[in-house]
C-alpha positions, 0 to 999 in steps of 0.5 A: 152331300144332300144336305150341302146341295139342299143348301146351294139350291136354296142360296141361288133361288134366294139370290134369284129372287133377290135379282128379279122384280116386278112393277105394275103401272095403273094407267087408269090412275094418271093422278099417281104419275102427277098427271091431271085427270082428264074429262070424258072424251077428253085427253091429259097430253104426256108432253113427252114425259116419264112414269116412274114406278120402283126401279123403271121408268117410261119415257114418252116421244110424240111423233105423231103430227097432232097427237100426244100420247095421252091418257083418255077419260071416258064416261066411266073413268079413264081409260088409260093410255091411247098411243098414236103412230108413230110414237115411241114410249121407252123402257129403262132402269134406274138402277142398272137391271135389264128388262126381262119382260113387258106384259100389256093389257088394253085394246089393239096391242096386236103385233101390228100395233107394237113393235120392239127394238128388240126382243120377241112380242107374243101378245101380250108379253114382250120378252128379252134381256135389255137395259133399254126397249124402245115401243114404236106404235104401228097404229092406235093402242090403248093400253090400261095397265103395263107389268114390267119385269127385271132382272140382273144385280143393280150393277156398282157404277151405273151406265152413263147417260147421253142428253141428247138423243141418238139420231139426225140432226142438222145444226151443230149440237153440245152433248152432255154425259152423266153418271148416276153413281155419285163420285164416279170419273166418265170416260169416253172416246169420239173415235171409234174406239173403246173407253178405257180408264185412261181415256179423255175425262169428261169434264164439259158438253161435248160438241159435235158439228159432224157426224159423231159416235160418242162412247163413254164408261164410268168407273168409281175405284175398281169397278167400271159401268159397261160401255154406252155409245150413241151416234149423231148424224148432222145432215144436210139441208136443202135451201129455199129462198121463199115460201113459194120455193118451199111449195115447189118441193116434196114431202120429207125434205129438210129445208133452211129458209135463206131469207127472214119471214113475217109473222101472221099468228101464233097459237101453241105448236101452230105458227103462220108467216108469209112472205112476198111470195105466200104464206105457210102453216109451221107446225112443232115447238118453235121454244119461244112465243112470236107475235104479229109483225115479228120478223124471224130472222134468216136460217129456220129448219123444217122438214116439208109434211103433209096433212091433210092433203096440204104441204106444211112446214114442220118444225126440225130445228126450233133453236134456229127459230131466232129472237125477233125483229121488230116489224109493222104490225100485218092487218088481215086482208077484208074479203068476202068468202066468195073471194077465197083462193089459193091466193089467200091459202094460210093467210091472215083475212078478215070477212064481214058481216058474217053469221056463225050456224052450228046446226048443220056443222060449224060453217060461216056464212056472209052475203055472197057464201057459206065456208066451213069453220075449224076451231083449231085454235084452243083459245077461241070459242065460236059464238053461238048465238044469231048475231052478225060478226066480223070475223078475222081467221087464218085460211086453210084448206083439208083434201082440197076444201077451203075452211077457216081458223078463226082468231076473232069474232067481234060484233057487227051492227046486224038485223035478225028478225027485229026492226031497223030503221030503214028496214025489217026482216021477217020469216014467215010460213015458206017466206021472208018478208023484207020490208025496205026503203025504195031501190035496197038492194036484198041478197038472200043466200042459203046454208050451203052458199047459194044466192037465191035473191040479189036485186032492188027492192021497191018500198014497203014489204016485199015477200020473198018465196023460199022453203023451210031452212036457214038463210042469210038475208043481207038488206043494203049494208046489214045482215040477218039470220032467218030461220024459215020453219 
């Protein structure tokens, strides 16, 4: 009898054994995961993502409104992974077992931080019995490695699989059901009840235009996957019928535009358009690519958001973001930054004769003020020398301060310490000395906007009394950069 207990106890820890695994993800290694290494200070974007290690898998979802989760590079490699509220990253088998437990190692994985769908988080493990766990991040996490433990024998016939994602939505969708069990027959139900061998075949995407639970089981000969249901809710919109309506509105609402908009710029997840009545920031993946002029046809959805203390128009929908027509190419408005008001809020403009200073911030500054510059554009690179620009930008504004996008910087005819030939500008010990033609008009402004200066000059040098710092000096229809020590 001993013998024979000896002999069972043996065959279930085998089994056991045989039923549980354990797989480490290196985060510090995104090169293992096909991931490019990023510089110091610097991130690789998981762009909603999967890292595959033996049986599971993550999947990441960026939620947060510019951040992707990304791994991190730092001085002495990567770190790892920084994860943003309120982002998710999902735990899932390829082969039918249940997560057992998810260990963390990293900084902020306090409970405040990650939260589960299921299950009981003692930090830093997570533990229950799931097939699927969802982390959503309740602030900034940064996370070097991940063990994921498993357990359960990989069943038969795998569980069907849904490509779209439970949730809301608001245009009509077409859902398509998977197996990875080769040769297995799905089954499924759009009624409330639950599938059975002798249930609909699922043969072509099924399309759901109002609220939807869809369940489905998979079956090979005599075996059948456990039942999968996911439920998509088709909301409701509100309309406007332009953008000034949207701007009456509140954060969190979801809008449909009844009328088309024109486009002023486009530069990755950043789309701006107007209107006769305004002009409006739309943020998210619109999947195709505008250019200016193009008019986007009547039906976009988005949801109204707030960055920066500024209400945007975030992207819900992108399939409602249509093909183009074509429409006359939108010249930006030339205006001098003194002139900047609500009036130009997310508009394409043009100042010139401006100079760029990186001494004290990124700022712009032209003959009547100074406004401060934000490179938001991956594209452009703010120049760095004293020479004077045109510079065409989008207006923006972050809790309440005007600041510039800019596009494009292209060269004036500027003076900066040379001669010209109607005049010369010299700094000196405490002064500057503009030597002109009789009755130029001089305007001197400092780094933060102030004119100092703007009268006529007589002819010949005219000594203009300052402190030591930078200044803007405009002589008749040029402009200089002066630098007073």
């Amino acid at each position: 009898m001993k013998r024979l207990l000896l002999s069972l106890f043996v065959i279930i820890v085998a089994l056991s054994s045989a039923n549980a695994g354990e797989v480490t993800f290196d985060l510090t290694d995104p090169a293992a995961f096909g991931y490019a290494v990023p510089e110091t200070s610097k991130g690789t974007d998981l762009a909603n993502g999967t890292l595959t290690v033996g049986n599971v898998v993550i999947t990441s979802d960026k939620k947060h409104d510019t951040t992707d989760n990304r791994f991190w590079g730092t001085a002495n490699g990567v770190e790892g992974l920084r994860c943003y509220k309120p982002s998710t990253l999902t735990f899932s088998t390829n082969n039918g077992e249940v997560i057992t437990a998810i260990t963390f190692e990293g900084v902020t994985i306090t409970p405040a931080v990650l939260t589960f769908d299921s299950g009981e988080y003692d930090k830093p493990t997570w533990t229950g019995s799931a097939s699927k766990v969802v982390l959503t991040f309740g602030g900034t996490a940064k996370i070097s490695s991940i063990v994921v433990s498993t357990a359960g024998q990989a069943a038969s016939v795998a569980d069907p699989t849904f490509s779209l994602a439970t949730g809301t939505y608001y245009v009509a969708k077409n859902v398509e059901i998977t197996c990875a069990t080769e040769g297995a027959i799905i089954h499924y139900t759009t009624n409330g009840d639950e599938p059975t061998s002798a249930s609909a075949v699922y043969n072509a995407p099924i399309k759901v235009e109002s609220t939807t639970t869809i369940k489905a089981m998979a079956s090979k000969g005599s075996d059948n996957s456990t039942v999968v249901s996911a439920t998509y809710t088709i909301g409701e919109t509100t309309p406007v019928k332009d953008i000034a309506d949207f701007f009456t509105t509140n954060r969190g609402i979801v809008h449909v535009f009844t009328n088309p908009v024109s486009v002023l710029y486009q530069s990755g997840l950043y789309l701006f358009v107007q209107d006769e009545s305004a002009a409006m920031q739309i943020y998210g993946d619109v999947g195709r690519t505008y250019k200016n002029g193009d008019i986007i046809p009547a039906g976009i959805i988005g949801e109204g958001d707030v960055f920066g203390g500024e209400l945007q128009f975030r992207v819900v929908e992108p399939e409602t973001f249509a093909a183009p027509e074509e429409g006359p190419v939108i010249a930006p408005t030339v205006v001098k930054i003194d002139a900047i008001d609500d009036y130009l809020f997310d508009k394409l403009i043009q100042v010139n004769d401006a100079i760029v200073n990186l001494e004290d911030g990124k700022t712009l500054t032209d003959g009547t003020g100074t406004i401060n510059l934000y490179a938001r554009f991956n594209e452009v690179t703010l120049p760095t020398d004293d020479k004077s620009y045109n510079v065409t930008a989008i207006v923006s504004r972050y809790n309440g301060n005007f600041q510039l996008f800019p596009i494009s910087f292209t060269l004036t005819t500027g003076i900066a310490n040379v001669d010209n030939t109607a005049s010369k500008v010299v700094a000196g010990y405490n002064v500057i000395n503009v030597n002109a033609a009789e009755d130029t008009q001089v305007t001197v402004v400092n780094s933060v906007g102030q004119a100092l200066v703007n009268k006529t000059v007589s002819a010949g040098t005219n000594a203009i009394p300052v402190s030591a710092g930078f200044y803007l000096v405009k002589v008749g229809d040029v402009v200089a950069k002066v630098v007073v020590r």
